[in-house]
KEBAMAR-457831 format. One record per atom (N, C-alpha, C): x, z, y. Coordinates in steps of 0.02 Angstrom, whole numbers, plus 50000, padded with zeros to 5 digits. Each point is the difference from the previous one (the first is absolute). Layout:
BEGIN
    c1    c3    c2
     X     Z     Y
...
! end
This chain:
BEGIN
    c1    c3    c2
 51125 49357 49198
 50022 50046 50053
 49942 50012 50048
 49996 50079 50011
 49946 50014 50078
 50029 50021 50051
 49997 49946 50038
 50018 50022 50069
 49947 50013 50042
 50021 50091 50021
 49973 50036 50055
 50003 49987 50048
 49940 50004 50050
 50008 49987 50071
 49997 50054 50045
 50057 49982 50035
 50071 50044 50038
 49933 50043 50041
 49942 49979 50008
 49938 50025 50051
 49975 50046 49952
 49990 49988 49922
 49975 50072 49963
 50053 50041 49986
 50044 49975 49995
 50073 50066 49996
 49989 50039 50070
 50004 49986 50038
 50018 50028 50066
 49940 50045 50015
 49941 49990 49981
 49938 50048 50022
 50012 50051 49928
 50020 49972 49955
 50000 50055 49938
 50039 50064 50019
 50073 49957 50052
 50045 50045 49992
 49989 50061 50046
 49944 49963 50079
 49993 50028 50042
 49945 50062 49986
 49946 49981 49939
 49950 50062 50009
 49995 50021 49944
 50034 49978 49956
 50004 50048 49916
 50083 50018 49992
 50039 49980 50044
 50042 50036 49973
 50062 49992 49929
 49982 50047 49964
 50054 50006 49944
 49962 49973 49943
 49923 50003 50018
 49959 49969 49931
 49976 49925 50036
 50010 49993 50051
 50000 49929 50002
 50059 49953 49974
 50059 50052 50017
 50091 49954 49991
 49992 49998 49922
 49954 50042 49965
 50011 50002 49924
 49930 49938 49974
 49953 50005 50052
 49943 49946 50005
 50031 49937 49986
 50036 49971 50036
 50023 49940 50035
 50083 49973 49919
 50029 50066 50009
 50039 49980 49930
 49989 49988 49949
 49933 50017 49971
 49965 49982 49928
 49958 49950 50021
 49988 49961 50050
 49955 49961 49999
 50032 49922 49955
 50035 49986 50017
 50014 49949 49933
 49998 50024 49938
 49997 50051 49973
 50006 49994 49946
 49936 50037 49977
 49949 50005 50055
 49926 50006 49992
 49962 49941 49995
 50026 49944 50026
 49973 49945 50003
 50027 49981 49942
 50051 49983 49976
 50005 49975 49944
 49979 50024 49920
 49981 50055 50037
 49967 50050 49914
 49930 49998 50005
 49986 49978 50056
 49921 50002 49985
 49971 49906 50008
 50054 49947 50015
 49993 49933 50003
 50005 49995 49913
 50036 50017 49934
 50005 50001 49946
 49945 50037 49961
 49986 50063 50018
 49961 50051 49975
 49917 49976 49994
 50006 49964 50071
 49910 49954 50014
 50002 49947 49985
 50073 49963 49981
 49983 49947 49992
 49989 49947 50045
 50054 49996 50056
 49981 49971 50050
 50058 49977 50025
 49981 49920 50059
 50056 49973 50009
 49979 49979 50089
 50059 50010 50044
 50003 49999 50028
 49969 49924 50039
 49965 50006 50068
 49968 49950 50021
 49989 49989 50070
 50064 50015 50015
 49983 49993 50075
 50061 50052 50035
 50018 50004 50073
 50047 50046 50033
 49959 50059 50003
 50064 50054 49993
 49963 50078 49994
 49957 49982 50073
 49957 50062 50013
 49969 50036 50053
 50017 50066 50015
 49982 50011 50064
 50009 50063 50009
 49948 50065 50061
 50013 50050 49988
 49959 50046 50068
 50039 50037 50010
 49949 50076 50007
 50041 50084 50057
 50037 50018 49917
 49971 49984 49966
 50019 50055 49916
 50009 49944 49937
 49975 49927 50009
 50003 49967 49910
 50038 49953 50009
 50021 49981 49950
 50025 49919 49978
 49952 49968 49976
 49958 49946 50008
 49974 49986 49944
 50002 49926 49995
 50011 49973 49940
 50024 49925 49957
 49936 49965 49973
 49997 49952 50032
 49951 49948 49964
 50035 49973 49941
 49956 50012 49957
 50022 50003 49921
 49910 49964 49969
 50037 49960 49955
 49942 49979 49930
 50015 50025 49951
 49932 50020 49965
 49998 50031 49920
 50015 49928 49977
 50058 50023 49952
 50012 49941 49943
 49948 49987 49956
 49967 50068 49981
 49926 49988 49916
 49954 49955 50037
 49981 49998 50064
 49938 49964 49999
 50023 49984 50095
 50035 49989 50017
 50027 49943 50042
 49946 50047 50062
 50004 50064 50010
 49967 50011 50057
 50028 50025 50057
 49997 49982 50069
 50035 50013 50043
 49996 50084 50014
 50047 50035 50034
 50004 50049 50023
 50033 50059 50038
 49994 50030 50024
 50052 50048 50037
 50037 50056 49977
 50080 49994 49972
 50022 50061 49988
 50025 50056 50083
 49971 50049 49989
 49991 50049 50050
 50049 50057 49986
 50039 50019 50041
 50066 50052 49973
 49998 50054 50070
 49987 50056 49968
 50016 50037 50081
 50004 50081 49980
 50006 50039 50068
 50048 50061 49976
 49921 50039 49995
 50009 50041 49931
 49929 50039 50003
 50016 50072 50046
 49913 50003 50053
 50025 50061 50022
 49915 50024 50013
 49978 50029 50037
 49945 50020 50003
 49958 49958 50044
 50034 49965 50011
 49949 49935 50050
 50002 49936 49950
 50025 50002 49946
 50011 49920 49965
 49963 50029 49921
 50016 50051 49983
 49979 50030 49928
 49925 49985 49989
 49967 49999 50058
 49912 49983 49982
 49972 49921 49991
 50065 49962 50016
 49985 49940 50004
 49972 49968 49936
 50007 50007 49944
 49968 49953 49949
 49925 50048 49983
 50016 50046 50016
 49900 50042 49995
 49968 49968 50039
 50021 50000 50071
 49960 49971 50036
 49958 49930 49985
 50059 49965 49999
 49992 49914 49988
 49971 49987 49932
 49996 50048 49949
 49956 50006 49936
 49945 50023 50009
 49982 50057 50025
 49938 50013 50034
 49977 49946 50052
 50027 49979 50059
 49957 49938 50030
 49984 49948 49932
 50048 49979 49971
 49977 49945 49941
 49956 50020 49961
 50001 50045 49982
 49928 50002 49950
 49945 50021 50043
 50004 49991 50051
 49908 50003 50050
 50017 49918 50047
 50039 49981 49989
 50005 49914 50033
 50010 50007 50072
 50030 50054 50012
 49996 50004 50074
 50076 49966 50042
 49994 49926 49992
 50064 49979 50021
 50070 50011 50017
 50016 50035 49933
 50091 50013 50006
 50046 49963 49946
 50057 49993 50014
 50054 49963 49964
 49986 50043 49934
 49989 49948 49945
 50008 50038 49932
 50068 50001 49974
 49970 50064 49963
 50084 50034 49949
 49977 49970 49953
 50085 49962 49948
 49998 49979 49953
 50034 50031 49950
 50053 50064 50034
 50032 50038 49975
 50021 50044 50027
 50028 50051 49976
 50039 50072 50045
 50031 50042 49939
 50049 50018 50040
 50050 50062 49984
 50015 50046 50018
 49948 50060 49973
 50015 50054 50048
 50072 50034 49981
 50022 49988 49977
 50082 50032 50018
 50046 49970 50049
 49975 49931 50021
 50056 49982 50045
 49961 49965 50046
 49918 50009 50001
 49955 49988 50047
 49994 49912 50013
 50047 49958 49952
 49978 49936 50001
 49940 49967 50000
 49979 49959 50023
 49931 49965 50010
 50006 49932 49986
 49960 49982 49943
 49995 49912 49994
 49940 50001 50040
 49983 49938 50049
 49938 49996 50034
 49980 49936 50004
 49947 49973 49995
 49956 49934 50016
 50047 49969 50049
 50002 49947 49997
 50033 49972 50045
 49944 49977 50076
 50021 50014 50046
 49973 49962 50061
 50045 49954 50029
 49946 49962 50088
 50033 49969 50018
 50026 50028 50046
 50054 50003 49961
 50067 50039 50088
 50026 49954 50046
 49986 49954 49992
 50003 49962 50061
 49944 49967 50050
 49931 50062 49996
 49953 49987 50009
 49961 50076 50013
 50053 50031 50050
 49954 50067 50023
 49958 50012 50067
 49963 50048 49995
 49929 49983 50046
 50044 50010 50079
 50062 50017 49997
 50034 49991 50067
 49977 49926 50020
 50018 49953 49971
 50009 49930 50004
 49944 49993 50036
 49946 50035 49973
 49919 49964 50028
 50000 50023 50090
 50035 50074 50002
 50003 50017 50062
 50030 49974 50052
 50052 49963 49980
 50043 49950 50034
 49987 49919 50003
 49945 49974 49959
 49961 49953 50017
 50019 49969 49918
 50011 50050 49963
 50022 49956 49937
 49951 49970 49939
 49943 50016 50036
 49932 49976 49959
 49997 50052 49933
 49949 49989 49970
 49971 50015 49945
 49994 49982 49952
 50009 50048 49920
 50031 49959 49930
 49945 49941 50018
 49940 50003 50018
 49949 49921 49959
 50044 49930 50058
 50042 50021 50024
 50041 49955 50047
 49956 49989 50075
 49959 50021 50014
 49954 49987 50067
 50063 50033 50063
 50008 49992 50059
 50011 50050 50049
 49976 49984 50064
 50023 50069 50044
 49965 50032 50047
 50038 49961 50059
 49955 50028 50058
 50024 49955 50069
 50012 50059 50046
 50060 50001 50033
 50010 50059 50028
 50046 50054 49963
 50040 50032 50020
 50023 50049 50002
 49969 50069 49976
 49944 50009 50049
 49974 50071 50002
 49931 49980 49946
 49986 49951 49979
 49955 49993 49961
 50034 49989 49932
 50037 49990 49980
 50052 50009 49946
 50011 50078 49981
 49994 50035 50068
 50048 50068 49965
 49927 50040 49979
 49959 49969 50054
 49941 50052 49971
 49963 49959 49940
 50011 49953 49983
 49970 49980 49926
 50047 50058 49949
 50083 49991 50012
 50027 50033 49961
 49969 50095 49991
 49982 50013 50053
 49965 50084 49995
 49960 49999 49971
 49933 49943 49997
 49947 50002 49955
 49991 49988 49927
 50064 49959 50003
 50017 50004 49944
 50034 50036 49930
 50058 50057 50055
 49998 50073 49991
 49955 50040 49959
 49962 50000 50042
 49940 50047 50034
 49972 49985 49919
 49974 49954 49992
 49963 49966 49942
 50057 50008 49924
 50044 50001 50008
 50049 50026 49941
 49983 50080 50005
 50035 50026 50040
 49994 50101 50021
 49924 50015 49979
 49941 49978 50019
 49964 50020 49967
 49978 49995 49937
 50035 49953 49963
 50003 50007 49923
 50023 50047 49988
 50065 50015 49993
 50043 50035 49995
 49989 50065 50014
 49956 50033 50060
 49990 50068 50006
 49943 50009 49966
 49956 49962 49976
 49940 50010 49966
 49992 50015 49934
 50079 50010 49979
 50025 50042 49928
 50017 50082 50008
 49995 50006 49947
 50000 50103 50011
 50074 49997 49993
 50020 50043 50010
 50088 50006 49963
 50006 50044 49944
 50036 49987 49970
 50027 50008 49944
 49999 50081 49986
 50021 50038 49947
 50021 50040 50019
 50085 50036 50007
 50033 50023 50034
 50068 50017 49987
 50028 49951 50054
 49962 49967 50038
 50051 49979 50074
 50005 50055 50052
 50038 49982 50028
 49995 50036 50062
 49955 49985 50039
 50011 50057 50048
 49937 50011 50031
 49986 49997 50085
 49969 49985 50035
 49999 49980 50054
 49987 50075 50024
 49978 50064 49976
 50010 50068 50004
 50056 50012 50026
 50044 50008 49940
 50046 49993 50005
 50056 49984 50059
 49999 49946 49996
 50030 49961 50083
 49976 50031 50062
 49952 49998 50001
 49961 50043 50057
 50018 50073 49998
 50011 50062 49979
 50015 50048 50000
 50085 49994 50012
 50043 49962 49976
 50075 49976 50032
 49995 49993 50056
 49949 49928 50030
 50031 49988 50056
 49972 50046 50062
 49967 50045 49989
 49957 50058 50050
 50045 50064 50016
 50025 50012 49940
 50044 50046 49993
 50064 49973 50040
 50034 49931 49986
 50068 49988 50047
 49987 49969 50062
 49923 49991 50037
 49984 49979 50046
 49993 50026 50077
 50024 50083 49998
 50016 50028 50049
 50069 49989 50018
 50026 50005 49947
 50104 49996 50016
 50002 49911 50020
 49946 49940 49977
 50030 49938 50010
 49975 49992 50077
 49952 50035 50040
 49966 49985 50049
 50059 50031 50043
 50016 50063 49988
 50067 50036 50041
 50053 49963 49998
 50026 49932 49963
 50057 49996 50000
 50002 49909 50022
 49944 50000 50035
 49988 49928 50033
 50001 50019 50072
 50061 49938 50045
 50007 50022 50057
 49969 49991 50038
 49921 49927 50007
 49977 50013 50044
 49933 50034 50004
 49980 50037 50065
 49927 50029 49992
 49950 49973 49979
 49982 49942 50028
 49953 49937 49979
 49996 50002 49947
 50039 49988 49927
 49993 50012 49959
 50007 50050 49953
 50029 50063 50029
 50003 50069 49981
 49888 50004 49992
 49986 49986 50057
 49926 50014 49988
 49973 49951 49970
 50002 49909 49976
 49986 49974 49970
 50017 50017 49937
 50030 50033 49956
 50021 50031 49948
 49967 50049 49972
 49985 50039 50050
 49966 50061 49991
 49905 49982 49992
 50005 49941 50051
 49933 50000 50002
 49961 49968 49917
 50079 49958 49950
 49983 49983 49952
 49995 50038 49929
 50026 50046 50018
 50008 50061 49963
 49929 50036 50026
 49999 50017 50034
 49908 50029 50040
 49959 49953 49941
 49986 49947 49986
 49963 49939 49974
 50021 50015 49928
 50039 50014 49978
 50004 50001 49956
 49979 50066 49935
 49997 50047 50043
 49995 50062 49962
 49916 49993 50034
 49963 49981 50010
 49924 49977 50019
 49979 49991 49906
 50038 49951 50003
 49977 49989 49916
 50036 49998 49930
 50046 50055 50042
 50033 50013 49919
 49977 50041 49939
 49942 50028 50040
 49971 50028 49921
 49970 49963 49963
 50005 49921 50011
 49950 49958 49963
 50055 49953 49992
 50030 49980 49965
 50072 49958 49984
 49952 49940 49953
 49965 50017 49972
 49974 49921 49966
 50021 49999 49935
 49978 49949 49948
 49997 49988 49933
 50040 49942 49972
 49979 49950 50061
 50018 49900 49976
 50080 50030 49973
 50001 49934 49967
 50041 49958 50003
 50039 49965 50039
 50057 50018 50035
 50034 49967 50076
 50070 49946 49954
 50010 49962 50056
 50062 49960 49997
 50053 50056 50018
 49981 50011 50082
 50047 50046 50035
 50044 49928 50053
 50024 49942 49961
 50024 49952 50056
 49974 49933 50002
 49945 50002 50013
 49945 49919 49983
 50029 49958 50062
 50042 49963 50000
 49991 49971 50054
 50032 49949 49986
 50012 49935 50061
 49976 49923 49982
 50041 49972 49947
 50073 50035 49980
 50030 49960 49978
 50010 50032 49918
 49955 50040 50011
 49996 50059 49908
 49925 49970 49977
 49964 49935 50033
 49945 49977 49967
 50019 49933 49987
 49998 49939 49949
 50023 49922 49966
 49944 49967 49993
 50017 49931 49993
 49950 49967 49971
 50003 50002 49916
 49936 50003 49983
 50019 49997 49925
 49996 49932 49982
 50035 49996 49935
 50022 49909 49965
 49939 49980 49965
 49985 49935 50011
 49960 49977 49959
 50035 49984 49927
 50045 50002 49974
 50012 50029 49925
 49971 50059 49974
 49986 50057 50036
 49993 50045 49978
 49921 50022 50014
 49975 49933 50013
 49912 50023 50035
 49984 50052 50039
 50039 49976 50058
 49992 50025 50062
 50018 49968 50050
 49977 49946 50018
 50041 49937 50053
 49922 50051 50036
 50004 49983 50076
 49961 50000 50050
 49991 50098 50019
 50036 50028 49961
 50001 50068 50016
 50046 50037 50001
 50020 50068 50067
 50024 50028 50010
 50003 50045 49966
 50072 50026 49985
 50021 50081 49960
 50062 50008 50018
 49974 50106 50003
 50057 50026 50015
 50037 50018 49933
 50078 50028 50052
 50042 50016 49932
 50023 50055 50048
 50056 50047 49957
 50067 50038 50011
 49950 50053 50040
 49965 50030 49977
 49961 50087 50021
 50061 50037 50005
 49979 50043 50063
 50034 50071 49987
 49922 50057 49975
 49977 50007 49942
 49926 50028 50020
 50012 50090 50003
 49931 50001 50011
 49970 50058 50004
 49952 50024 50018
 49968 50040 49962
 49905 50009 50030
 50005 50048 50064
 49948 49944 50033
 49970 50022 50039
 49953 49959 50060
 49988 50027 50074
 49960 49972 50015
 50021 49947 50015
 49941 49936 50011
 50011 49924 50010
 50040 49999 50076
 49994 50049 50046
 49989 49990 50062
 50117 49993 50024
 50019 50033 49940
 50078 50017 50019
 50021 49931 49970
 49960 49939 49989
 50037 49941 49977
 50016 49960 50052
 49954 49990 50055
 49991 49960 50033
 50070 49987 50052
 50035 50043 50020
 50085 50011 50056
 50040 49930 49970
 49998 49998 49942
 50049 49924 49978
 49973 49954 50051
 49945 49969 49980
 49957 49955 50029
 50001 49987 50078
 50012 50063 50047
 49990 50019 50075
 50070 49966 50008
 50057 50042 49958
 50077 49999 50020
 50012 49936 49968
 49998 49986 49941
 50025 49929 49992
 49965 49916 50034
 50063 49973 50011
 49993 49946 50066
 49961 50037 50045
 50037 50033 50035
 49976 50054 50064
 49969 49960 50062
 49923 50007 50014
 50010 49981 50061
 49940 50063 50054
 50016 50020 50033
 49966 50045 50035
 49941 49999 50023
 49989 49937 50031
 49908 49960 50032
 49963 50021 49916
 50024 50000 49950
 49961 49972 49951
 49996 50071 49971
 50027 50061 50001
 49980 50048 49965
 49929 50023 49996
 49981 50008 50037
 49906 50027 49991
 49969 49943 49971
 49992 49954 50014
 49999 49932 49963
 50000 50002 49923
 50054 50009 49984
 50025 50014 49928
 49976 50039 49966
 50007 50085 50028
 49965 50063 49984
 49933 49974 49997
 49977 49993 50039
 49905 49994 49992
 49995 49929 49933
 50024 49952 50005
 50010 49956 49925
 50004 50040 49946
 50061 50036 49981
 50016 50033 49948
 49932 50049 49973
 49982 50024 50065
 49966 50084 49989
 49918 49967 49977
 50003 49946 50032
 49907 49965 49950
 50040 49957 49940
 50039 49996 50005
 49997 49950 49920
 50010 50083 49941
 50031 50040 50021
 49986 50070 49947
 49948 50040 50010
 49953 49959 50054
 49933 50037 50015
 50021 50076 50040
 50047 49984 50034
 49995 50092 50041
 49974 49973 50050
 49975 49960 50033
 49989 49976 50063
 49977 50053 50026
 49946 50045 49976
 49948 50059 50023
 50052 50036 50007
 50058 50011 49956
 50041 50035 50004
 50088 50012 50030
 49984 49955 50066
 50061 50005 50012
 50063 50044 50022
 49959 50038 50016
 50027 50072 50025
 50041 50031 49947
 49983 50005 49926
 50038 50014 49918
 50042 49955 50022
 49993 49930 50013
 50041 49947 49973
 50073 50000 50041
 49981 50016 50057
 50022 49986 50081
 50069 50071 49969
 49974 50073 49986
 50026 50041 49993
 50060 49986 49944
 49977 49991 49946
 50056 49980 49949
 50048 49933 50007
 49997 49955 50044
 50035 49955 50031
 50067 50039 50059
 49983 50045 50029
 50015 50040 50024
 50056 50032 49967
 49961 50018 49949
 50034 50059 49943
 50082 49941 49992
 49978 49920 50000
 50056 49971 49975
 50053 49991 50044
 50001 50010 50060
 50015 50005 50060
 50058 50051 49989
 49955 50074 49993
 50016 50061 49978
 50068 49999 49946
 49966 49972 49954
 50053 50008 49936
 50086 49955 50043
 49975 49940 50012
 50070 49981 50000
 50053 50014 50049
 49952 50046 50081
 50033 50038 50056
 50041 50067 49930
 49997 50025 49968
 50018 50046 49964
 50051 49984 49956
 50005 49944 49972
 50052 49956 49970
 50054 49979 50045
 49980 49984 50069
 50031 49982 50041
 50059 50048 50037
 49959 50051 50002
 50058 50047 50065
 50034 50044 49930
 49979 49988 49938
 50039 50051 49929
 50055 49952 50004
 49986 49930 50000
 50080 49962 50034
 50031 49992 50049
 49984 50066 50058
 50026 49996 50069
 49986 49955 50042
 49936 49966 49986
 49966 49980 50057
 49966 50028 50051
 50017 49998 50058
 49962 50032 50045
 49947 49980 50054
 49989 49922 49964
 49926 49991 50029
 49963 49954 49942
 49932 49975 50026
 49946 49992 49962
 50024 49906 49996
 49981 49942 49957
 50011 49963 49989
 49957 49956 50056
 50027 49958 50052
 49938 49963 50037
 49944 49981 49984
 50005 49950 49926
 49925 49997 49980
 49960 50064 49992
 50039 50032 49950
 49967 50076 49992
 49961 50045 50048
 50013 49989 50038
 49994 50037 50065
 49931 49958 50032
 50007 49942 50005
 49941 49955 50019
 49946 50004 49987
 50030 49999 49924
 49943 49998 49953
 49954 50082 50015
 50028 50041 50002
 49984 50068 49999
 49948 50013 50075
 50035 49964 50056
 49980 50004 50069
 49922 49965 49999
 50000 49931 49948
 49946 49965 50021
 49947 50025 49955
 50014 50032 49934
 49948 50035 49962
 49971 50062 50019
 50037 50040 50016
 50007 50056 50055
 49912 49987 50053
 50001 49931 50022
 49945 49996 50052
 49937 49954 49949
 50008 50014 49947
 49942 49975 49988
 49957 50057 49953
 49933 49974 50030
 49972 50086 49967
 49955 49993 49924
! end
């Protein structure tokens, strides 16, 4: 038996709807056709996120640990095994695929340590070689550099071809970015809105090539297992990708474990470990852009103001030149 957690039903039901309620009803009997089909036996309590189930499971043929991955395909999840096949064959630290189904978008994946994400390090939880940090604020910023040092693997791949496109996104959110700025009630951020949208069409004729995650942040990077020859190193998993520039990765990193003193801090970390340092002004702008995108997501769900961090974040990048 798979039991769903009442936390992935409830976001399925809230932002997919009728193909989530149909998501969420085949999921047992997705798990159990692809636990037989691979050859695999269950090893551990499900997991869960915003969109998957996924079951720590061992291959029976050769006793290897791993992750069955189940989630609803849509245009943010469909690029996921290109991606993570393209980072794997240039070694650029991502969870390997051991299998996939593109009809029902299943994923067998390497197993990591999920009880061992780079959140932990930020919160004083040390590091896979077991060493840790003293302090608080020296914890979170090991965890950024450490980021920083994954993301630039990771953008230092071309993308694929047939993802989406950071074009793309950018021509959406420009176009619904006059009606989301009008429909936020306060002025303050009626012009902080606008001013990110200003920033953003600066460099939209140059959208970029890489290879992106789209949500890199502390708790979408693991320790890898020393079974699998990778004890002492970090990798990410669960991409939303899409090409383009390095500079629209970095907003996870700012917004997740939010703290405000530390944004420029962070930004200037991120922006030399992908080498924009010269270039922060690109970098600064498409951070912006992320700002941008999710004020637009936001008031399309009748929100009518900007998210506090969001807004922070926007105010304190805003002054750096």
């Amino acid at each position: 038996m798979i039991d769903i957690p009442d936390e992935l039903i409830a976001t399925q039901y809230a932002y997919n709807g009728a193909a989530g309620r149909a998501f969420v009803a085949a999921l047992p009997g997705l798990a159990g056709r692809f636990l037989e089909e691979w050859g695999l036996r269950r090893d551990g309590a499900a997991m869960y996120g915003m969109c998957a189930l996924v079951l720590p499971v061992v291959r029976e043929a050769d006793g290897v640990p791993a992750a069955l991955k189940l989630q609803l395909v849509d245009e943010e999840t469909v690029g996921e095994p290109v991606a993570l096949r393209a980072w794997g064959a240039a070694g650029a630290g991502a969870v390997g695929v051991l299998g996939h189904d593109p009809g029902t978008g299943a994923l067998l994946l390497e197993r990591l340590d999920e009880g061992r994400p780079l959140s932990g390090v930020a919160g004083g939880g040390g590091v896979p070689g077991g060493s840790r940090l003293v302090g608080e604020v020296a914890d979170a910023r090991h965890a950024v550099t450490v980021l920083g040092e994954v993301l630039a693997r990771l953008a230092a791949v071309p993308a694929p071809e047939g993802l989406r496109t950071l074009g793309d996104a950018v021509e959406r959110m420009l176009a619904a970015a006059p009606e989301a700025v009008g429909r936020l009630a306060d002025e303050e951020e009626r012009r902080l809105l606008a001013d990110c949208a200003a920033a953003v069409r600066e460099v939209a004729g140059e959208p970029g090539d890489r290879l992106l995650h789209w949500d890199l942040h502390y708790d979408n990077i693991l320790a890898g297992r020393a079974d699998a020859g990778r004890a002492g190193e970090w990798v990410a998993l669960d991409p939303k990708p899409l090409a383009g520039d390095p500079g629209f990765e970095l907003f996870p990193a700012l917004d997740n474990l939010f703290d405000a003193g530390e944004v420029v801090w962070r930004f200037d970390a991120l922006t030399e470990a992908l080498g924009m340092e010269r270039d922060r002004g690109r970098a600064r702008a498409w951070t912006l852009g992320r700002v941008l995108q999710n004020a637009v997501w936001a008031v399309g769900d009748g929100e009518r103001e900007l998210a506090p961090d969001h807004a922070e974040i926007a105010r304190r990048l805003l002054g750096v030149s």
